[in-house]
C-alpha positions as CSV (number, residue, x, y, z in Angstrom):
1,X,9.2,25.4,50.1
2,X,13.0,25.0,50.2
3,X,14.9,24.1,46.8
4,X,12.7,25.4,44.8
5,X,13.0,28.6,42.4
6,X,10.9,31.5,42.8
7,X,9.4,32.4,39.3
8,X,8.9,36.1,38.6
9,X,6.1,36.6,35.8
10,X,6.3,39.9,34.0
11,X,2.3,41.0,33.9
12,X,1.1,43.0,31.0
13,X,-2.1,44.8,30.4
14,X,-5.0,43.0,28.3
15,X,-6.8,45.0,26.0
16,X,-10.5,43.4,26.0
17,X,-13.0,45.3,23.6
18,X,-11.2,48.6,24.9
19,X,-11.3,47.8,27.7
20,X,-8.1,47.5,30.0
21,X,-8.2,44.1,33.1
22,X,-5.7,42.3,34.4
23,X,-4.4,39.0,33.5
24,X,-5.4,35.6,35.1
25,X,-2.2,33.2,35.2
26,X,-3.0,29.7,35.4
27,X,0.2,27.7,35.7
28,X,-0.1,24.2,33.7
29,X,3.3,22.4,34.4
30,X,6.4,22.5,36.4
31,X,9.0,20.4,37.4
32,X,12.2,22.3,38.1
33,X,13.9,23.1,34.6
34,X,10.7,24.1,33.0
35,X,7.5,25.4,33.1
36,X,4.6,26.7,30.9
37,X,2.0,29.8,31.7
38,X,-0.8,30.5,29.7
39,X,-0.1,33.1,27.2
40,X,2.4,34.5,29.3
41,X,6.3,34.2,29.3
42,X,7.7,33.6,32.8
43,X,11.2,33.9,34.0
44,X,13.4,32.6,36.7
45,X,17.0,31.6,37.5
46,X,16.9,28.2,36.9
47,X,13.9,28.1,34.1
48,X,14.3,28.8,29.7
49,X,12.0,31.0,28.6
50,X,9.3,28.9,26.7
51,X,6.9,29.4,24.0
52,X,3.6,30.7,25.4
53,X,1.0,28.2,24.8
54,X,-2.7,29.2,24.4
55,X,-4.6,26.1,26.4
56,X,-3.5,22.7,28.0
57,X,-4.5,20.8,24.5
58,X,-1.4,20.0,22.5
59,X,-1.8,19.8,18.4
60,X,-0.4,16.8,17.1
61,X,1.5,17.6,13.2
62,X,-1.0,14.8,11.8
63,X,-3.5,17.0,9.7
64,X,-3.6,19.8,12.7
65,X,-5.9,18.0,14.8
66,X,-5.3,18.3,18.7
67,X,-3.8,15.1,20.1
68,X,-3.4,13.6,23.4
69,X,-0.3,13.5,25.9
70,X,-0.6,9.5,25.2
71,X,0.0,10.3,20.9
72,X,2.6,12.9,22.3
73,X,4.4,9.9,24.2
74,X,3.8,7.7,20.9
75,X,5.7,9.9,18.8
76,X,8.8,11.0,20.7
77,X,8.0,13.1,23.9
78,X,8.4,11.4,27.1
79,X,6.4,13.5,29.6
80,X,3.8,15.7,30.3
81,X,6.8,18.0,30.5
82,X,8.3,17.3,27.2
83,X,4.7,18.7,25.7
84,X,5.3,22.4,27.2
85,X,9.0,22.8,25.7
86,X,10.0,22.7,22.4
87,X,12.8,19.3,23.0
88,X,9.5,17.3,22.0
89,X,9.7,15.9,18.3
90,X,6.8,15.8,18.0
91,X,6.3,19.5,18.0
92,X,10.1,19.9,15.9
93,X,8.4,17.8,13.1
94,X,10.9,15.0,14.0
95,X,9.4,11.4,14.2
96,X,6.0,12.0,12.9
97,X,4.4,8.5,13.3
98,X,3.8,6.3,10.1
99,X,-0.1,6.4,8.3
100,X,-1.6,3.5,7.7
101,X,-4.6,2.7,5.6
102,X,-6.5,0.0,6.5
103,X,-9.9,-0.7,4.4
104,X,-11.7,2.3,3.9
105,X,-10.0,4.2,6.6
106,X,-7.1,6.2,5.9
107,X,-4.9,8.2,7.6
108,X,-4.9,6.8,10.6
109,X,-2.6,6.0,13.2
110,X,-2.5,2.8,16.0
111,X,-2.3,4.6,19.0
112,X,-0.2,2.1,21.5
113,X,-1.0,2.1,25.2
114,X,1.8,0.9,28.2
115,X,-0.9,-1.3,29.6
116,X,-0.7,-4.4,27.3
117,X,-2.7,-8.0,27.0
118,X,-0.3,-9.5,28.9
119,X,-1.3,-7.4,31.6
120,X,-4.4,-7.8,31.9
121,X,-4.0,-11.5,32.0
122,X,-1.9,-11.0,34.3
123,X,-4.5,-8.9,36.7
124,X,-7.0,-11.3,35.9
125,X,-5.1,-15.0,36.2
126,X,-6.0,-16.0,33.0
127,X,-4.9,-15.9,29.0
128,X,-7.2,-13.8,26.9
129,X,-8.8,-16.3,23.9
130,X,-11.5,-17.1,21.6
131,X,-13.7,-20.3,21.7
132,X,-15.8,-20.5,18.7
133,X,-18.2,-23.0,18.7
134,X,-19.5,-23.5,15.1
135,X,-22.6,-26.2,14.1
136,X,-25.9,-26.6,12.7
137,X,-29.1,-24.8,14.2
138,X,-30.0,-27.2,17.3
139,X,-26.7,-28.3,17.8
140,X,-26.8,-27.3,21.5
141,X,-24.1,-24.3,20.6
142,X,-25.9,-21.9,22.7
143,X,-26.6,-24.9,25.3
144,X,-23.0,-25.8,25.5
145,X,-21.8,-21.9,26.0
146,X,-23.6,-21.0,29.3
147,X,-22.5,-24.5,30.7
148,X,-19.0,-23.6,29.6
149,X,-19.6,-20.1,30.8
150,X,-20.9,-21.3,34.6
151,X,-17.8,-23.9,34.5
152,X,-15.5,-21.3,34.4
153,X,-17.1,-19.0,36.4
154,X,-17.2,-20.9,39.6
155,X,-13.4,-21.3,38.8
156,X,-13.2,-17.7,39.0
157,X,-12.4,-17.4,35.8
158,X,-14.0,-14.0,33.5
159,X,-15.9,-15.1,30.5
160,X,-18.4,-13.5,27.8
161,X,-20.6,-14.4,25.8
162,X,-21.2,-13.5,21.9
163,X,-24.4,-15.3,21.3
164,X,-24.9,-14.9,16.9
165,X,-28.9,-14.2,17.9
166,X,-27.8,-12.1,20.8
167,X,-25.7,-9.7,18.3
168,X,-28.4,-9.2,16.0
169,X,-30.1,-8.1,18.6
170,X,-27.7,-4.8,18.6
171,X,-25.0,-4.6,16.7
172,X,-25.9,-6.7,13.9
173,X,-29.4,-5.8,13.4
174,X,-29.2,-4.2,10.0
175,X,-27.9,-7.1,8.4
176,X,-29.9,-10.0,7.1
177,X,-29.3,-13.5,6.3
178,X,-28.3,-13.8,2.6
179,X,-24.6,-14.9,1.9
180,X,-22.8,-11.3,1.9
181,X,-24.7,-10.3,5.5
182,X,-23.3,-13.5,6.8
183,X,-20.1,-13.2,6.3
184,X,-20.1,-9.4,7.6
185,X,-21.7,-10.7,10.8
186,X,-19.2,-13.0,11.4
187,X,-16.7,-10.4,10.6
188,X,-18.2,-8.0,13.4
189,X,-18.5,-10.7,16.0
190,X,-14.8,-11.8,15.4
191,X,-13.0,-8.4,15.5
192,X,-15.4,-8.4,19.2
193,X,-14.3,-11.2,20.1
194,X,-10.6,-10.4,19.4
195,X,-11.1,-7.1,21.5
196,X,-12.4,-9.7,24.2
197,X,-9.4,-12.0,24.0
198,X,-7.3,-8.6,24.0
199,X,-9.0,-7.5,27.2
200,X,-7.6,-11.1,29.1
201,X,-11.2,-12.2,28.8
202,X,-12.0,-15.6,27.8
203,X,-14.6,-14.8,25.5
204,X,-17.1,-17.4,23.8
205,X,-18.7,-17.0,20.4
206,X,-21.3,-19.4,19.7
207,X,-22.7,-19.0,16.3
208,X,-23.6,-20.9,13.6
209,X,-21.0,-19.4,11.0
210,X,-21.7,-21.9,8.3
211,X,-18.7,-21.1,5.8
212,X,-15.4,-22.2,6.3
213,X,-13.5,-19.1,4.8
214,X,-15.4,-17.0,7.2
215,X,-14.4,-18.9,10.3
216,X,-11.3,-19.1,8.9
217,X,-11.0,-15.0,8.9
218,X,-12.2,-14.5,12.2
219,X,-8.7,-17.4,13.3
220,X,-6.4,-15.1,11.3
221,X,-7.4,-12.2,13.4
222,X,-5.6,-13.7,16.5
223,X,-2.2,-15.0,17.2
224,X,-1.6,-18.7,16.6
225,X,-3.3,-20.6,19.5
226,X,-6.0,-18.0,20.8
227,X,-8.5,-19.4,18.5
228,X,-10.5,-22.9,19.9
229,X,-12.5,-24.2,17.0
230,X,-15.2,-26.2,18.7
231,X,-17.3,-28.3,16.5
232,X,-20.6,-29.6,17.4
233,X,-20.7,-32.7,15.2
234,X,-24.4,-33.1,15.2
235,X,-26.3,-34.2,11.7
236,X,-28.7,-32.2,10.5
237,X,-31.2,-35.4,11.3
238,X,-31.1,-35.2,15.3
239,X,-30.9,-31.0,15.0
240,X,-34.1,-31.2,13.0
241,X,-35.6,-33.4,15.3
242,X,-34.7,-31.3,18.3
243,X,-36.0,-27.8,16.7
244,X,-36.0,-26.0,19.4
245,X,-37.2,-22.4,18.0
246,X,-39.4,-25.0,15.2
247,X,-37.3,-23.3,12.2
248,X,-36.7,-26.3,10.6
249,X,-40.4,-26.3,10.4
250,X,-40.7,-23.3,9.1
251,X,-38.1,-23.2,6.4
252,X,-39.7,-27.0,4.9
253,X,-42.3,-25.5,4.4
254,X,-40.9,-22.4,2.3
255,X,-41.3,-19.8,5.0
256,X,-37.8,-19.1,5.8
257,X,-35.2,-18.8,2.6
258,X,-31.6,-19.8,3.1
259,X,-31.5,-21.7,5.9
260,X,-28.4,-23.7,6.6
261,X,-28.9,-27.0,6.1
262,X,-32.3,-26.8,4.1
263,X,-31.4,-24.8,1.3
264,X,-27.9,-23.2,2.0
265,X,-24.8,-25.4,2.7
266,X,-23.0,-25.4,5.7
267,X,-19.4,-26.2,5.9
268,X,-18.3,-28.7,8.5
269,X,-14.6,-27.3,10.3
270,X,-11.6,-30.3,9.1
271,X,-9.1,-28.8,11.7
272,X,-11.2,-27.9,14.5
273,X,-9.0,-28.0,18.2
274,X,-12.2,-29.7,20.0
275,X,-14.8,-31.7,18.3
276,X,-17.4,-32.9,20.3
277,X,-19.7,-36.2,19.0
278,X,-23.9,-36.7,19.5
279,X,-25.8,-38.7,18.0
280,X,-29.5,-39.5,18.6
281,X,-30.0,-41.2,22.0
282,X,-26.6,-40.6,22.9
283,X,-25.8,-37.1,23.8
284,X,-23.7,-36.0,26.8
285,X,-24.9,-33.3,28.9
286,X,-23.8,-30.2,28.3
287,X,-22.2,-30.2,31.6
288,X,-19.9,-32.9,30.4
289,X,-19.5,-31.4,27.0
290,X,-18.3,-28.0,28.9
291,X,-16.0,-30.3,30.7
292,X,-14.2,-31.7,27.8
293,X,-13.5,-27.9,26.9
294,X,-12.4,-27.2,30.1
295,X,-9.8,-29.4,30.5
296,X,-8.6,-28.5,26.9
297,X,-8.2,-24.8,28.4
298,X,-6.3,-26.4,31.4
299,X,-3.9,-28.1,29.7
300,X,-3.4,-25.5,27.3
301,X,-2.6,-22.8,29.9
302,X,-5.4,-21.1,29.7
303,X,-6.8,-20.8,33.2
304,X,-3.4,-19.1,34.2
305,X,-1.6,-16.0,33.7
């Protein structure tokens, strides 16, 4: 092919357990003023003489460990090319990206990627966002979050679901109910969620989360206006009425311990962005109910990149 410099590679012999074979090359880059051999140093015209590098993995200056081309872009080198020569900072030392500690974890690093949220919405014709539906047992949460879920799928909008029994079916199955176990679960499901919302996907977590500062948390996690507090402002009265998995029942009569609104509090939302009103005899059906969210999610934006 025309234009392009031949490369002349100096071959030496390889001494294997005494025994003498010759060299396999295997080139891993080139794009016209450099290029990289394994363990080999090659020479042409219109190519530097590199530093021989023993295997396509690059190792990042952050404790030694082999990085990525994407933490190689991160931290100063702007092409799969850049990571064979030594212009790359990160290789020089230069620009070594800032540790964070975060909890627990130390020593670690967010590792940003070109494809972003607003992307996604963009591919998917919709804003990424959290709508947490919060309320007593019975309170038709789950109910209300398939309807919701159907609404705006035969919109062709993408939804999921984070169900609070659901979860502890998997992820949340070592923890229990006391007060501490709570609050991690909710934890959990809203760093999901927040991965969901970050994805473009309309995600919808329907839980009971009785404590405010919990809720509260899991609204911090996203920027201002992702989070939809829905409030299912049903008393405890018509819920225990309704008992639909009969654990009212059960926890009257002593067999369950801590159950909100028998023996441990729950704490109504006071700025919630959609509440939505029953009473017995007069409940809405959950098609309507999904409606009334709907339409909050229209004229918020949210149905459109």
């Amino acid at each position: 092919m025309t234009g392009i410099p031949s490369l002349q590679f100096n071959l030496y012999p390889v001494d294997l357990d005494g025994k003498s074979g010759p060299l396999k090359l295997s080139a891993l880059n080139y794009k016209g003023k450099y290029s990289g051999i394994c363990g080999i140093e090659v020479k042409s015209s219109n190519l530097a003489p590199i530093k021989a590098m023993e295997s396509s993995k690059t190792t990042s200056p952050i404790n030694g460990i082999a990085g990525s081309f994407r933490e190689t872009q991160q931290s100063g080198c702007n092409s799969g090319d850049d990571v064979l020569t030594n212009e790359c900072d990160d290789f020089s030392g230069k620009n070594m990206p800032q540790m964070s500690t975060i909890g627990n974890s130390t020593n670690i690093v967010w590792h940003k990627c070109t494809v972003e949220k607003i992307d996604r919405q963009q591919l998917l014709g919709q804003k990424g966002c959290v709508i947490w539906i919060t309320g007593l047992s019975g309170s038709g949460k789950s109910t209300l979050a398939c309807a919701l879920s159907h609404g705006l799928h035969a919109r062709g909008k993408l939804t999921y679901i984070l169900d609070g029994d659901n979860v502890r079916h998997g992820l949340n199955s070592d923890l229990c109910f006391k007060a501490e176990d709570r609050a991690e679960n909710i934890r959990r499901i809203g760093e999901v969620a927040k991965l969901f919302a970050d994805a473009g996907v309309i995600c919808i977590a329907s839980l009971i989360s009785p404590y405010r500062k919990d809720r509260d948390a899991c609204r911090a996690l996203l920027p201002e206006g992702d989070f939809i507090e829905v409030f299912m402002d049903v008393s405890l009265q018509v819920c225990e009425t309704r008992d639909p998995k009969g654990l009212y029942k059960l926890a009257r009569a002593g067999k369950i311990k801590g159950f909100t609104g028998v023996d441990d509090p729950y704490e109504p939302p006071l700025n919630s962005e959609i509440v939505l009103h029953q009473q017995e005899g007069m409940c809405d059906s959950p098609t309507k109910l999904a409606e009334i969210v709907i339409s909050y999610l229209e004229r918020n934006g949210y149905l459109e990149a």
